[in-house]
NUSEMI-288571 format. One line per field, with one value per residue (C-alpha): residue number from 1; residue in three letters; x, y, z. Coordinates in steps of 0.1 Angstrom, whole numbers, padded with zeros to 4 digits. Each point is the difference from the previous one (the first is absolute). Layout:
<rs>
nr (NUM;...)
rest (ALA;...)
px (X;...)
py (Y;...)
pz (Z;...)
</rs>
This chain:
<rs>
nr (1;2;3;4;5;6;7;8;9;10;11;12;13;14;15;16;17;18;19;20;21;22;23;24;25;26;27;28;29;30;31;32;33;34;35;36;37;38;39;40;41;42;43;44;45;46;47;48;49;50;51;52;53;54;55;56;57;58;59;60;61;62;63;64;65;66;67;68;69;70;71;72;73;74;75;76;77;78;79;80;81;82;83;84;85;86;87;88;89;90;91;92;93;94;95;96;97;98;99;100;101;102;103;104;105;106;107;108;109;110;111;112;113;114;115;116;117;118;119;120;121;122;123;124;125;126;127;128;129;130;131;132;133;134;135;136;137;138;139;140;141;142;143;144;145;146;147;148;149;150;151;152;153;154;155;156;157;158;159;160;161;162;163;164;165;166;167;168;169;170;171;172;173;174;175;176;177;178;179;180;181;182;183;184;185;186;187;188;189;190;191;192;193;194;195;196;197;198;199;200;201;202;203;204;205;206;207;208;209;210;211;212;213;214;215;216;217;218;219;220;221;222;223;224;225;226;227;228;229;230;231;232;233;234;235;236;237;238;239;240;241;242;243;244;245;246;247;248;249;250;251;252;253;254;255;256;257;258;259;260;261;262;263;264;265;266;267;268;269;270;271;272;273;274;275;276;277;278;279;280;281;282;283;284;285;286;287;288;289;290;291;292;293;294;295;296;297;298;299;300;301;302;303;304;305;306;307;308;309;310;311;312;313;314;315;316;317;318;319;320;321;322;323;324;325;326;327;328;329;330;331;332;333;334;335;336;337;338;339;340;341;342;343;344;345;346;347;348;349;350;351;352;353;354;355;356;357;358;359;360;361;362;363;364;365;366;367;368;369;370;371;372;373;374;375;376;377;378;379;380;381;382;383;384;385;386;387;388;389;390;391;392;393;394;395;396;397;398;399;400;401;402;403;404;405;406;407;408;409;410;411;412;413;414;415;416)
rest (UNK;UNK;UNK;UNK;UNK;UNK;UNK;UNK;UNK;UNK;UNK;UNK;UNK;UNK;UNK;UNK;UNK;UNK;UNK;UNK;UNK;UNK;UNK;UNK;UNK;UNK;UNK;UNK;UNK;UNK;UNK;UNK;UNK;UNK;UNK;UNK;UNK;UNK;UNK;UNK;UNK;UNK;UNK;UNK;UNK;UNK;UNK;UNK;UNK;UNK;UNK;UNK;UNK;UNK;UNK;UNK;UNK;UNK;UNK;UNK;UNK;UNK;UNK;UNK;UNK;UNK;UNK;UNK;UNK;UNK;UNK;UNK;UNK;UNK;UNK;UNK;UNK;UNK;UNK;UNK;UNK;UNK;UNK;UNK;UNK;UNK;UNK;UNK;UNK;UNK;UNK;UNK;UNK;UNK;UNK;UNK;UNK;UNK;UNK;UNK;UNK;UNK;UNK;UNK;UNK;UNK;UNK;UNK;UNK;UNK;UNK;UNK;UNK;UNK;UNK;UNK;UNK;UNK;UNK;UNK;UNK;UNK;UNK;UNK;UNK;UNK;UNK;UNK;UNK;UNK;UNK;UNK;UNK;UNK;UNK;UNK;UNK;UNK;UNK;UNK;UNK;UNK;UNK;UNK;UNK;UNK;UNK;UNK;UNK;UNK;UNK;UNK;UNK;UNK;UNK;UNK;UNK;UNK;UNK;UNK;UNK;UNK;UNK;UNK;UNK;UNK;UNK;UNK;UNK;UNK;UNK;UNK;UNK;UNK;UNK;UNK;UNK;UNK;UNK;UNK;UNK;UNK;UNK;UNK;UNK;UNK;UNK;UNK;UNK;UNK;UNK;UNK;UNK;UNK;UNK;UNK;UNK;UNK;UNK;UNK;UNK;UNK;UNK;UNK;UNK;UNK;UNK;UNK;UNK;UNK;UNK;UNK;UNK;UNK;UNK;UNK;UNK;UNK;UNK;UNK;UNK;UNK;UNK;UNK;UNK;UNK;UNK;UNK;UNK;UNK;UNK;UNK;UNK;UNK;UNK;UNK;UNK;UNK;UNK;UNK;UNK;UNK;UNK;UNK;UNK;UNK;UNK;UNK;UNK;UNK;UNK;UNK;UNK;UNK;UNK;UNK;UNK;UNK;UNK;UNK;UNK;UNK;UNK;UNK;UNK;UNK;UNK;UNK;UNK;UNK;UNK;UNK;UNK;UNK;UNK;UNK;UNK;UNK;UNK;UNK;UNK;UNK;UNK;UNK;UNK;UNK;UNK;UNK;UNK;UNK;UNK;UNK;UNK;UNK;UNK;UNK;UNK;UNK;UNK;UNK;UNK;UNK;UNK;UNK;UNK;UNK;UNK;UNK;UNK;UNK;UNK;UNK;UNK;UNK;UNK;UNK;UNK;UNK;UNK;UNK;UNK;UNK;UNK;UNK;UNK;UNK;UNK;UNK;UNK;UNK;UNK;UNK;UNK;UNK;UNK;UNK;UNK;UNK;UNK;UNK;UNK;UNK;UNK;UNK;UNK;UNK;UNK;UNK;UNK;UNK;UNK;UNK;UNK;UNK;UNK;UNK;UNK;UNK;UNK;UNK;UNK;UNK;UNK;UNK;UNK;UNK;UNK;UNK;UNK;UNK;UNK;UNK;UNK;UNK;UNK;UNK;UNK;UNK;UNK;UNK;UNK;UNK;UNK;UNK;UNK;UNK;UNK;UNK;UNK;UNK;UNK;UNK;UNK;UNK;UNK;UNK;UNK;UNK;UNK;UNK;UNK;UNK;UNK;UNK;UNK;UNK;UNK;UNK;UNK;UNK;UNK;UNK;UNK;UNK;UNK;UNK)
px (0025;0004;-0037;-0005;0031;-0006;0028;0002;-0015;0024;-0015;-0035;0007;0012;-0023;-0027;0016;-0001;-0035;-0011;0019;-0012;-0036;0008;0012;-0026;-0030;0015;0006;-0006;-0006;0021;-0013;-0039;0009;0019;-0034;-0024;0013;0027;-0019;0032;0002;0005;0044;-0001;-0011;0023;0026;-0008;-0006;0035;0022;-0001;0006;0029;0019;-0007;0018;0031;0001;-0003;0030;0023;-0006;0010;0041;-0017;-0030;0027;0025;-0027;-0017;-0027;-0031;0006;0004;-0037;-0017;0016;-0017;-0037;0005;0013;-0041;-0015;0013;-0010;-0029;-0012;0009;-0032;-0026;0012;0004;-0034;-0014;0016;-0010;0037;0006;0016;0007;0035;-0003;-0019;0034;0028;-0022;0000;0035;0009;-0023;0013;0039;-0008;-0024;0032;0023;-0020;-0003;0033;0012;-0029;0016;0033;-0020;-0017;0031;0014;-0029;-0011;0022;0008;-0022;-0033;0002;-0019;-0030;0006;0001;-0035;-0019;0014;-0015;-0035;0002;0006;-0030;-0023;0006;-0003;-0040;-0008;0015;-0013;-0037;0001;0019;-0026;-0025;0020;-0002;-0031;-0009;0023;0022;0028;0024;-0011;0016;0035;-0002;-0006;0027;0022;-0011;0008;0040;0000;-0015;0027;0027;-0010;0000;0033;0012;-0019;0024;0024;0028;0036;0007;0036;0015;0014;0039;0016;0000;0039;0017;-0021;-0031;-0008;-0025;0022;-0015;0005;-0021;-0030;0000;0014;-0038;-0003;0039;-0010;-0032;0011;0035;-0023;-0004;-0041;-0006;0006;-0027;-0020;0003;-0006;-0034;-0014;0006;-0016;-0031;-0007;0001;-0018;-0028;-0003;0000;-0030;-0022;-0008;-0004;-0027;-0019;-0002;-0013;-0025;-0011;-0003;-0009;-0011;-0023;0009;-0008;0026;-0011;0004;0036;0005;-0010;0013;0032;-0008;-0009;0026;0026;-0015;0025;0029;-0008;-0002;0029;0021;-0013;0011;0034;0018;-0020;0010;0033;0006;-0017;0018;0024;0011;0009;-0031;-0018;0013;-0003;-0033;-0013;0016;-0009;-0033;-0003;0006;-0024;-0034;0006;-0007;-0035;-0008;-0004;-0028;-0021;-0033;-0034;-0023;0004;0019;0030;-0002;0005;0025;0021;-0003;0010;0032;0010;-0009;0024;0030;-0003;-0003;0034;0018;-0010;0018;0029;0009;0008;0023;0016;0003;0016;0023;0007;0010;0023;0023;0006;0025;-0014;0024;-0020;-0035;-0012;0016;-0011;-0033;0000;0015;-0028;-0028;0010;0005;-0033;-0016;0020;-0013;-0032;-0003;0017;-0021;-0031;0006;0010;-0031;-0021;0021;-0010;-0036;-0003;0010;-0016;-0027;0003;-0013;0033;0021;-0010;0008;0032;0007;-0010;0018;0030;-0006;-0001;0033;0012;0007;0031;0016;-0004;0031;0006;0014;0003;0041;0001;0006;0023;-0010;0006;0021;-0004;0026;0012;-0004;-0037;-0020;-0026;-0013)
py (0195;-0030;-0001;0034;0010;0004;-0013;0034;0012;-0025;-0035;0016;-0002;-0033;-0012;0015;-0018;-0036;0005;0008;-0031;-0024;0008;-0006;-0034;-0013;0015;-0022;-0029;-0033;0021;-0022;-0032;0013;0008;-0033;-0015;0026;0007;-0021;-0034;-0009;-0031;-0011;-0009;0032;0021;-0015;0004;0035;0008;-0017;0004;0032;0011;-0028;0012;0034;0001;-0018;0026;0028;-0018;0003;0039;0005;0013;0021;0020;0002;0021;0024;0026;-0013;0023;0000;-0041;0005;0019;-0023;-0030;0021;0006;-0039;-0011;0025;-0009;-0035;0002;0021;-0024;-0017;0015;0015;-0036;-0008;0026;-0009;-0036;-0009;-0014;-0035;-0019;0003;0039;-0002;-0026;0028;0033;-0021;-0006;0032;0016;-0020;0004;0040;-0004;-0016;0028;0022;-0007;-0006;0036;0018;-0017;0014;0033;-0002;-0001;0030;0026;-0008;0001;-0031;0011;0003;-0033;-0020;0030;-0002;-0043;0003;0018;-0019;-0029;0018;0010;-0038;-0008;0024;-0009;-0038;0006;0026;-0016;-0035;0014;0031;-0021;-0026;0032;0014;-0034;-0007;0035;0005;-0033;-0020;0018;0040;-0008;-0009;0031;0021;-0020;0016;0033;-0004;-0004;0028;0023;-0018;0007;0041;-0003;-0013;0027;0027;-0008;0023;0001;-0011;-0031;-0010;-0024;-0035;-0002;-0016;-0034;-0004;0008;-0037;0004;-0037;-0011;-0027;-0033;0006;0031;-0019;-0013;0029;0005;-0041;0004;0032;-0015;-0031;0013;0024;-0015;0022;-0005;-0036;-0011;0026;-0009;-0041;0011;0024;-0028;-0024;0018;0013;-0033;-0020;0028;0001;-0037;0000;0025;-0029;-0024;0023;0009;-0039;-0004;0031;-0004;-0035;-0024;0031;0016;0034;0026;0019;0037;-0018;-0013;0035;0016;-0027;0018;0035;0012;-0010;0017;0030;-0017;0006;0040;-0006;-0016;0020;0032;-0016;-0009;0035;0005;-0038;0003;0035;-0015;-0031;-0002;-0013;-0036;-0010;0010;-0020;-0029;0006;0006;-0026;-0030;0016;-0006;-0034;-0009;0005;-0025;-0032;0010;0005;-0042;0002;0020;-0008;0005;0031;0028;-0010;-0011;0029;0018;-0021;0009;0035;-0001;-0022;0022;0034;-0016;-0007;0029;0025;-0017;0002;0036;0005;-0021;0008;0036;-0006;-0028;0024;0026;-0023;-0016;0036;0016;-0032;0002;0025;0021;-0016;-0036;0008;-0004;-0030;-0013;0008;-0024;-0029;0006;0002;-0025;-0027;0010;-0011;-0029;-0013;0012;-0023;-0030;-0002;0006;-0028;-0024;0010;-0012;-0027;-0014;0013;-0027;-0024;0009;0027;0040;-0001;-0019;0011;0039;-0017;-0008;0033;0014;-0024;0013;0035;-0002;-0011;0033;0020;-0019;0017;0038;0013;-0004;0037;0028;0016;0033;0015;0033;0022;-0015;0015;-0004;-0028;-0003;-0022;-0018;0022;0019;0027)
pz (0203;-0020;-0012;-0007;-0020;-0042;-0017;-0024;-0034;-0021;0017;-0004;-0041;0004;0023;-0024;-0031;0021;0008;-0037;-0012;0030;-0005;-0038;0008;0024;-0025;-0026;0025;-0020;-0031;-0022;0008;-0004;-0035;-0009;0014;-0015;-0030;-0009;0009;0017;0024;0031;-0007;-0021;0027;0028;-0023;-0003;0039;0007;-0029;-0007;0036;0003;-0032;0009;0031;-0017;-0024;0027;0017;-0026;-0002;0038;-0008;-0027;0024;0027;-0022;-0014;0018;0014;-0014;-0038;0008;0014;-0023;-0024;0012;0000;-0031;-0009;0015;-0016;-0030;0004;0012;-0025;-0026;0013;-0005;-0027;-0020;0013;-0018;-0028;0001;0007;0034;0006;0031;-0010;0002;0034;0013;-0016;0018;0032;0001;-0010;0028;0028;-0011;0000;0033;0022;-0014;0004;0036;0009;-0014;0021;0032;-0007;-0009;0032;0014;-0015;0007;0029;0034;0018;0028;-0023;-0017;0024;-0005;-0037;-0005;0024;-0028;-0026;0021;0007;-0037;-0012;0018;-0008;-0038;0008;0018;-0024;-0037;-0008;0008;-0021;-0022;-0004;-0007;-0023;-0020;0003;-0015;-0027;-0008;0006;-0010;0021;0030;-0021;-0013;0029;0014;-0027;0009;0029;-0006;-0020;0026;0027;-0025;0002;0034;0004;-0023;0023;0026;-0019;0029;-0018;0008;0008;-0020;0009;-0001;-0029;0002;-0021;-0031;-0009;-0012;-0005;0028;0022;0007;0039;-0007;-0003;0033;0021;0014;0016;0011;0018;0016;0008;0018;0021;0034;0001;-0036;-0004;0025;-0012;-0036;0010;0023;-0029;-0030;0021;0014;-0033;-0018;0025;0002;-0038;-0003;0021;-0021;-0029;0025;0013;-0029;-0008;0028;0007;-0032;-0009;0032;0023;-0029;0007;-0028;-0018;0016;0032;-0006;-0011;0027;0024;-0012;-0007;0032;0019;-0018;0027;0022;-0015;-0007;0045;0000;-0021;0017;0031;-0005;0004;0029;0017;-0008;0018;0030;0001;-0021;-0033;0012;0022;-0025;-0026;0021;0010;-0034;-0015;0025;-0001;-0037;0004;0021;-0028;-0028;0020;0003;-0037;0003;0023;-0027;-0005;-0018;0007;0017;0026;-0021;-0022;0037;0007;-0035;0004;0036;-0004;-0030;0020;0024;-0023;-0019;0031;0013;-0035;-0002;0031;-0008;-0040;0006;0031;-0025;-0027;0019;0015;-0033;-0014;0035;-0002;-0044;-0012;-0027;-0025;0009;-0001;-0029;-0008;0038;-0005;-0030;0009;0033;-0023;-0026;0032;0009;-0027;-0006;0035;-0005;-0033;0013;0030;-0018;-0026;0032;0017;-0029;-0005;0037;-0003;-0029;0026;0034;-0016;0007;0036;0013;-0025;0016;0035;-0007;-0015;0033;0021;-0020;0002;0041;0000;-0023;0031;0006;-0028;0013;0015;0035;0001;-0021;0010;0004;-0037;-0011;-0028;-0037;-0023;-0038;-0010;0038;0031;-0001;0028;0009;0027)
</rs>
């Protein structure tokens, strides 16, 4: 059965290792701009530039190593990149303590952690890929999801403690820690791991290389749609959360704890929805579901502009976002799966990059056009229009999935 089966000893190392590192992440969630506020007196353009520069120039940077990650095995690459944020992160607190730390430090660490972060992730897909069968990967991406989640409700509040009781810069640190411990997990896997063919007598890194990840996705006829539907749902769905927390807490007068929570609990959803998956898919398939989830996602966002004051809109929040995120549980660990059965092994990583890098690409340019027209309308129309947008996202799913053969390192694109 589909729902019951373990994916083996080797995922449950990795697995272990992702859900160190994620928690890490979401306990430092908006670490770095809390201590360009609190202690660096930084303002208002020097923290946007930090929340979107360092991100932006991150993922270019992690773009440019996608030839190198796909011709290395895929572990070492891994660890490598723990060790890369741990490092850097470290380098914080450290030069607080010393009275040392700049903005300019705070821009460099950022960069440097997102650049390893996207590398990071696109050699565990391809790693995934290796240890664990084609016929577990739905299982294995669906606790990935549920873990994702988990660290999302249960971070930013024990976060937020952790500041309050020991300072700014705790929850950078444990962050760091936490990429240490990932990279010993990774290590525990201990199984060899084959290595990628030689790319040539060459060396050099071609031009063309760079791009082998968009030419493989967009010349995919269940990819491209995929990729186009996933860019655009994220960005509009991002581009909405400013929009919301100008409005909840300016005009609508909600507290902070409430926007918290507003967006805390319903992160329960996507541990459902996530669960679910392996289970929907067995019972009706891989397609429908798909479909389903991802019209069904669609459907949440236009609400978010009928928000209002009290408890009823604080309801209403939390019940729109319990929505969404129970739908995207469902529908990211199909997609990932998916994603992986049609890449050959020699594509992966470098696929996985150009997907995430787009991502976030779309997910900056929509927010900054979403503020753009909130100056101009205000953030309740600017969220309907988001929503009106996002409806029209299921037009972009696939209208089939073919029937898919096994793939084979290097070979024909496939999958079970």
């Amino acid at each position: 059965m589909v729902g019951g089966r373990s994916p083996g000893r080797r995922f449950g190392w990795l697995w272990t290792s992702y859900a160190v590192s994620t928690l890490g992440t979401w306990l430092a969630f908006d670490a770095f701009p809390l201590i360009a506020i609190l202690v660096l007196h930084a303002g208002t353009t020097q923290v946007s530039l930090l929340a979107a520069a360092g991100p932006a120039v991150g993922a270019v940077l992690a773009f440019s190593l996608g030839p190198w990650v796909e011709s290395r095995p895929k572990r070492p690459v891994m660890v490598a990149m723990d060790l890369v944020r741990f490092a850097a992160l470290t380098s914080v607190p450290v030069a607080f303590a010393l009275g040392g730390l700049t903005f300019a430090q705070l821009l460099v660490v950022s960069v440097v952690v997102g650049a390893a972060g996207i590398a990071f992730t696109a050699a565990g897909g391809a790693c995934l890929k290796e240890i664990v069968p084609p016929q577990d990967l739905l299982v294995a991406n669906g606790r990935f999801e549920s873990t994702t989640w988990t660290a999302t409700m249960l971070g930013p509040p024990l976060g937020g403690a952790a500041i309050a009781a020991f300072g700014p810069v705790s929850t950078v640190m444990a962050n760091a820690v936490s990429h240490l411990l990932s990279a010993a997990g990774i290590r525990a896997i201990g199984a060899p791991e084959p290595r990628p063919a030689p790319a040539g007598p060459r060396e050099r890194v071609r031009a063309g290389d760079l791009f082998e990840g968009w030419r493989h996705i967009l010349t995919d006829p269940v990819l491209r749609p995929l990729f186009l539907n996933s860019a655009l749902v994220s960005g509009l769905v991002m581009a909405t959360s400013p929009l919301l927390a100008v409005l909840m807490l300016g005009p609508l007068g909600f507290a902070p704890w409430q926007y918290g929570l507003a967006f805390a609990v319903p992160c329960v959803g996507g541990l459902i929805g996530s669960r679910l998956a392996p289970r929907l898919v067995e019972r009706f398939g891989r397609h429908r579901v798909m479909l389903a989830a991802g019209a069904l996602r669609a459907c949440w966002l236009p609400w978010l502009a009928f928000t209002g004051s009290g408890t009823s809109g604080l309801v209403l929040v939390m019940a729109v976002e319990c929505g969404l995120i129970t739908c995207t549980g469902v529908f990211n660990p199909v997609l990932a799966t998916c994603r992986l059965e049609r890449t050959p092994a020699d594509r992966a990583a470098r696929t996985l990059l150009a997907w995430s890098v787009s991502g976030k690409a779309a997910i900056a340019a929509l927010t900054a056009l979403g503020g753009l027209l909130a100056v101009v309308t205000g953030p309740r129309a600017a969220i309907a229009v988001a929503g009106v947008l996002a409806m029209a996202t299921p037009l972009l799913l696939p209208r089939s999935l073919p029937a898919e053969r096994a793939t084979v390192s290097g070979g024909p694109r496939g999958g079970r």
